[in-house]
C-alpha positions in Angstrom: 44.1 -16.2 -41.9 41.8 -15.8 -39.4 40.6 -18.7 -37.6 36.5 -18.0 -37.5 37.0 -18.2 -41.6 38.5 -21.2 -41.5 35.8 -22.8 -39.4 33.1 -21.2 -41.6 35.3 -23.0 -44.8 35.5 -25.9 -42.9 31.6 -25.9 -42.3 30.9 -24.8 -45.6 33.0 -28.3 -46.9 31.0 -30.5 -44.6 28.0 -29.0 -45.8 28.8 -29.2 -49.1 29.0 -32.9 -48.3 25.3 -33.2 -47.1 26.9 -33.5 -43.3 25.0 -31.0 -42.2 25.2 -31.6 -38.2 28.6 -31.2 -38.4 28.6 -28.0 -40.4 26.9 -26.6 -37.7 29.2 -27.7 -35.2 32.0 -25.6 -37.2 30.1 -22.5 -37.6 29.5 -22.4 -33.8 33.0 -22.3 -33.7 33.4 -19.4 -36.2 30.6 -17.8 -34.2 32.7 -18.2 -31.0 36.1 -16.6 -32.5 33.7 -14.0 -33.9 29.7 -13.1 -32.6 29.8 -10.6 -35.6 30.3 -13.3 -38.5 27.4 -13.0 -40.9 28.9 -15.1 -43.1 28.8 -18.1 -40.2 25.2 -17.5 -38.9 23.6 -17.2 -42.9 25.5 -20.4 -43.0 24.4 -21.9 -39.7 20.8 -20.7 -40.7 20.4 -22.5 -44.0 22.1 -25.8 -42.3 18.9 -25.7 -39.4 16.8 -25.1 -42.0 17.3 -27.9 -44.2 17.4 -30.5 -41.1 14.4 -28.9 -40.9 14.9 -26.7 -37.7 13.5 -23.5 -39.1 13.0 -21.1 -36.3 16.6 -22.0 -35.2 17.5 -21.6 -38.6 15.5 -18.2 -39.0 16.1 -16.5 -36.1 20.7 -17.0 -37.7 18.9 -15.7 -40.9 18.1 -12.6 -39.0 21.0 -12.4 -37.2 23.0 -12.5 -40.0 20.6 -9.8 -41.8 21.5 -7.4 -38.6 25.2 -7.8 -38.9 24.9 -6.5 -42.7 24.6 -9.6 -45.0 21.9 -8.6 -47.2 21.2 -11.8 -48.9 20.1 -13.2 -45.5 16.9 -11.5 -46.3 16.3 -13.1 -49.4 16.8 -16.2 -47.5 14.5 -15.2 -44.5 11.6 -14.4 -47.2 12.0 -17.8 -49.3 12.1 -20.2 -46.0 10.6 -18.0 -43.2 7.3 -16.7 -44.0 
């Protein structure tokens, strides 16, 4: 499998487990294997937003909106506006 999922997984476990700092930390790395993983900046996004860094966490919400994922724009309407 590609590596950038396996980070996003990754990030998506330590999430789950309300270690949110570290989530991020494996996103970046999915972001680094791939710049065009939506998956990984929605994910990234909602993890700033929630340790209450929202323009960080909006501006990945739009990022991952550009690259296709259309539920980042639910997202961007719920936490950004």
């Amino acid at each position: 499998p590609n590596e950038s999922i396996l980070f996003n997984i990754q990030g998506a476990c330590f999430a789950e487990l309300g270690s949110f700092e570290i989530a991020i930390k494996s996103y970046e790395q999915a972001i680094s294997i791939n710049p065009s993983y939506a998956k990984a900046y929605f994910n990234r996004g909602l993890s700033n937003i929630i340790l209450e860094e929202k323009d960080r966490g909006c501006l990945d919400l739009s990022k991952a909106g550009e690259l296709g994922l259309g539920k980042a724009f639910d997202s961007i309407k719920e936490y950004c506006n």
